[in-house]
C-alpha positions in Angstrom: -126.4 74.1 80.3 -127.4 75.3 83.5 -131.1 75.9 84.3 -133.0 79.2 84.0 -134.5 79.9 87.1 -138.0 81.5 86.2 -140.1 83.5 88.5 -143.8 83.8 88.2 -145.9 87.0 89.3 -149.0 86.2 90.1 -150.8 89.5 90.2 -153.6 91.8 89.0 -151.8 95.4 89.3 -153.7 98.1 89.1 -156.6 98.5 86.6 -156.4 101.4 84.1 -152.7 102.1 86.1 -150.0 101.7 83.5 -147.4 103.9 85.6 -148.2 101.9 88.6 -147.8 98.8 86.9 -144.5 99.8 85.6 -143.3 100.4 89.0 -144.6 96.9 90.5 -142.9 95.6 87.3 -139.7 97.1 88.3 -139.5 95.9 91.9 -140.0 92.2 90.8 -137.4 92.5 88.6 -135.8 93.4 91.3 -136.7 91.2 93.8 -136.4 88.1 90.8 -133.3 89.1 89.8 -132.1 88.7 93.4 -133.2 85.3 93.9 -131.0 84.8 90.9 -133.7 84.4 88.5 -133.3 85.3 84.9 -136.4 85.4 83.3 -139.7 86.9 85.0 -143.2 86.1 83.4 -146.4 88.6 84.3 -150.2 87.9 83.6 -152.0 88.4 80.6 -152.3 92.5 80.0 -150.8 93.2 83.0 -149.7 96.4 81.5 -153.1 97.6 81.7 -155.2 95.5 83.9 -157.8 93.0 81.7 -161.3 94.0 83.0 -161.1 97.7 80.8 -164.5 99.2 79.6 -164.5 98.1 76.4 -164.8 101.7 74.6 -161.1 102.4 77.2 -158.8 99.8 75.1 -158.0 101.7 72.2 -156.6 104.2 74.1 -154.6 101.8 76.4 -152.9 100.2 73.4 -149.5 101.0 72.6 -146.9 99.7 70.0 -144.9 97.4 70.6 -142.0 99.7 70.4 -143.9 102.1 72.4 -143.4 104.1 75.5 -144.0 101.0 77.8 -141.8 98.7 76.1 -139.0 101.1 76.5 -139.7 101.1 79.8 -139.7 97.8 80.3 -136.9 97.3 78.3 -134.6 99.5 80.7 -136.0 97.7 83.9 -135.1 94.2 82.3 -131.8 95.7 81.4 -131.3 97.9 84.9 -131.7 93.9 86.8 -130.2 91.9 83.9 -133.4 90.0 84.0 -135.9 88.8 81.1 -139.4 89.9 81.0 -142.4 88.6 79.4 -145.6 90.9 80.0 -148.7 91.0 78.4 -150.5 94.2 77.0 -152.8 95.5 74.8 -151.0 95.8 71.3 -151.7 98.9 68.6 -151.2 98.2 64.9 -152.3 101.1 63.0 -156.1 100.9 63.5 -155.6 97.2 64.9 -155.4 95.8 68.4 -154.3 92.7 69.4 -154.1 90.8 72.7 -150.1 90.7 73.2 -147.6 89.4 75.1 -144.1 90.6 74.5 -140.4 89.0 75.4 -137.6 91.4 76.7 -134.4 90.3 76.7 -131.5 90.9 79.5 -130.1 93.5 78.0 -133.4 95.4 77.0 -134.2 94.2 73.3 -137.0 92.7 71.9 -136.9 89.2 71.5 -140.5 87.8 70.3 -144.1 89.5 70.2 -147.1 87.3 70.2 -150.6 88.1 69.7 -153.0 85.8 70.7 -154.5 83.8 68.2 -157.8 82.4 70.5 -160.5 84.7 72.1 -162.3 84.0 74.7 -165.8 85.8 74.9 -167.5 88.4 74.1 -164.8 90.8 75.7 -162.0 89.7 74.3 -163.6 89.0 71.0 -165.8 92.7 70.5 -162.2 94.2 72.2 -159.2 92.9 69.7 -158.5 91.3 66.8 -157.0 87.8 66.5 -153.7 86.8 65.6 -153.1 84.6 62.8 -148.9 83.5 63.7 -149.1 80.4 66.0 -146.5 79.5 66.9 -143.6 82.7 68.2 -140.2 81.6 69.5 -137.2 83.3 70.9 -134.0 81.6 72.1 -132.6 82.6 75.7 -129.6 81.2 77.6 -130.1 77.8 74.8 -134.0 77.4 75.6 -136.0 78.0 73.3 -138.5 79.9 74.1 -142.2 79.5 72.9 -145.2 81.8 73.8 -149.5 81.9 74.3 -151.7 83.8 76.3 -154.5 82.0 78.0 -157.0 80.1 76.2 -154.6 79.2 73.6 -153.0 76.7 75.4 -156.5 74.9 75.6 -156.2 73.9 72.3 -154.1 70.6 71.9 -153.4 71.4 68.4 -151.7 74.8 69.3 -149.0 73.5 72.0 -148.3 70.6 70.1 -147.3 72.8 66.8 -144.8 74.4 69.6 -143.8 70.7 70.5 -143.1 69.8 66.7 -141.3 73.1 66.8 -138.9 72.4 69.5 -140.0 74.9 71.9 -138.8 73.8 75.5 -140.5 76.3 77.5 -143.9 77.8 76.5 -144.8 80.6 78.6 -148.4 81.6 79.1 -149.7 84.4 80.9 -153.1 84.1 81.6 -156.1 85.8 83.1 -157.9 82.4 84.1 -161.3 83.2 86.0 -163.8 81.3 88.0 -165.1 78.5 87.6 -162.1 77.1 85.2 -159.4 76.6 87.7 -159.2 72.7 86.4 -157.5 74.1 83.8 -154.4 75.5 86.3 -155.1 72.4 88.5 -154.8 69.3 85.3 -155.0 70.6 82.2 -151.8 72.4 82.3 -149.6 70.1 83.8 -151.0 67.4 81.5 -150.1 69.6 78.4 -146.4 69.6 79.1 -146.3 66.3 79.3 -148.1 65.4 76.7 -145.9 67.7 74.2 -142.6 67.1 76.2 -142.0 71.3 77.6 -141.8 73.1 80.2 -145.0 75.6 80.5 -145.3 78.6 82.9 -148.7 79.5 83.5 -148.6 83.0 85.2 -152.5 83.9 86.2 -154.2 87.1 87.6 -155.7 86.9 90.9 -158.8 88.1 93.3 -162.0 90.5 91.5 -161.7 92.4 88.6 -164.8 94.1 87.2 -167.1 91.3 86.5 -164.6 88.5 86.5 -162.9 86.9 89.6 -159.2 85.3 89.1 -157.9 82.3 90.5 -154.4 82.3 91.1 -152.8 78.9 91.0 -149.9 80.0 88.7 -147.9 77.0 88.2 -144.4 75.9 86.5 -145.4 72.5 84.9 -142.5 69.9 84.0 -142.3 67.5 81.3 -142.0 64.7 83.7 -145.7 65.6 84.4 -145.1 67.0 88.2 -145.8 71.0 89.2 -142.5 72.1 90.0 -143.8 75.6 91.7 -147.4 76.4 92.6 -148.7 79.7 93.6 -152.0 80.0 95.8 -155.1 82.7 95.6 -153.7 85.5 96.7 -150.9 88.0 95.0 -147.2 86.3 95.1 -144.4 85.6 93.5 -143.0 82.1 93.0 -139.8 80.3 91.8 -139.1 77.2 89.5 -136.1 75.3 87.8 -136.1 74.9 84.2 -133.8 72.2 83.8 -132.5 71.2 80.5 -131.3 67.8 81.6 -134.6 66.9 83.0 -136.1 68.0 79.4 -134.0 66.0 77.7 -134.4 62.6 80.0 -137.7 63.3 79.8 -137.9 63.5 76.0 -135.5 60.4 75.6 -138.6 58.3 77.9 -141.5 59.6 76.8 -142.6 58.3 73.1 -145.5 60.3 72.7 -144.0 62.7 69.7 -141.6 59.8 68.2 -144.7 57.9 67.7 -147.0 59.9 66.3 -148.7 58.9 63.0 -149.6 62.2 60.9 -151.2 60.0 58.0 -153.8 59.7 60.5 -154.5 63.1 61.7 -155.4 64.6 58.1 -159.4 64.7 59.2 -157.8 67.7 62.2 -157.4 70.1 59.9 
């Protein structure tokens, strides 16, 4: 199986600009599919921007089978490319922090709504999501997805390890002063579970809240296999199958595991 070239947009868009944010969308399709990617991940809401005024979001959120996915789901189609983008999800009267999988020829393949809040923004603003762990299969990878402060929690990305997922893909809107978690925390979390994780961030000042970049493509061999810096940018990595599976066959960390022991977690 060959690997799935993956490109990361780091990028804030435009706040509040959801037709200008389709457009930027639909040049780095473009510009991904040409350096032969075939998957593209985007920040948390990207769709939207994250700073909104709090009273705004209702009216920003859109089905997932709304306007904007069909949009989105001809650009991935139009460039033959996958696209994961986040954006803020309506259910009825609900709405959920979401990040949602298009495949290469425009369907749907996994919606995730984040199941961890982080502060008094996120957590006045949506409503949490109660499915862990969402998986999609593409090109024989299987496919897991968070958004931002979920993949803080050990407990979450290891349920996606016991699951099988190879790649978990995280787009993120991770602000100052928590850019260890970029820097270590990420990279340690694939190895520890074994995966692949792209962790695609915003960037520069947003309302009250500056981003720090420093998207990154961890490995399961521990090493940062693409880094982006501070500033907007689009970067490239390999997920590799073969690497995952040497990797797995090394590292003993899931075969030895002793679940008897772990009751007092939950």
């Amino acid at each position: 199986m060959p690997p799935l070239r993956t490109a990361l947009l780091q990028s804030s868009g435009v706040l509040g600009g959801v037709a200008e944010n389709l457009k930027a969308l639909d040049e780095a399709a473009e510009r991904a599919a040409q350096a032969g990617a075939g998957l593209l991940v985007t920040s948390e809401m990207f769709l939207t921007g994250y700073a909104l005024d709090l009273e705004a979001v209702p009216g920003f959120a859109e089905a997932s089978d709304g306007d904007s996915a069909r949009a989105i789901g001809e650009i991935a189609r139009r460039h033959g490319v996958a696209v994961l983008y986040g954006y803020p999800e309506r259910d009825g009267d609900t709405v959920y922090n979401s990040a949602q999988l298009i495949g290469p020829d425009g369907a749907s393949l996994a919606n995730y709504r984040k199941t961890h809040l982080f502060g008094c923004f996120e957590q006045d603003a949506f409503t949490p999501g109660d499915i862990p762990v969402v998986q999609a299969d593409l090109g024989g990878i299987r496919i897991g997805i968070m958004i931002c402060y979920d993949v803080e929690f050990p407990e979450n990305v290891r349920a996606h390890a016991l699951a099988g997922t190879d790649l978990l893909l995280v787009p993120t809107a991770q602000m100052h002063p928590f850019q260890f978690v970029a820097e270590h925390l990420v990279p340690v979390r694939a190895f520890e579970n074994q995966m692949y994780v792209a962790y695609v961030n915003r960037t520069g000042p947003e309302g009250e809240f500056e981003f720090v970049g420093l998207s990154c493509l961890a490995s399961p061999d521990g090493t940062t296999r693409t880094r982006a810096g501070r500033g907007e940018e689009m970067v490239f990595g390999e997920v590799d199958p073969e690497l995952l599976s040497a990797s797995r066959e090394n590292n003993p960390y899931l075969r030895d595991r002793r679940p008897g022991l772990y009751s007092s977690l939950v």
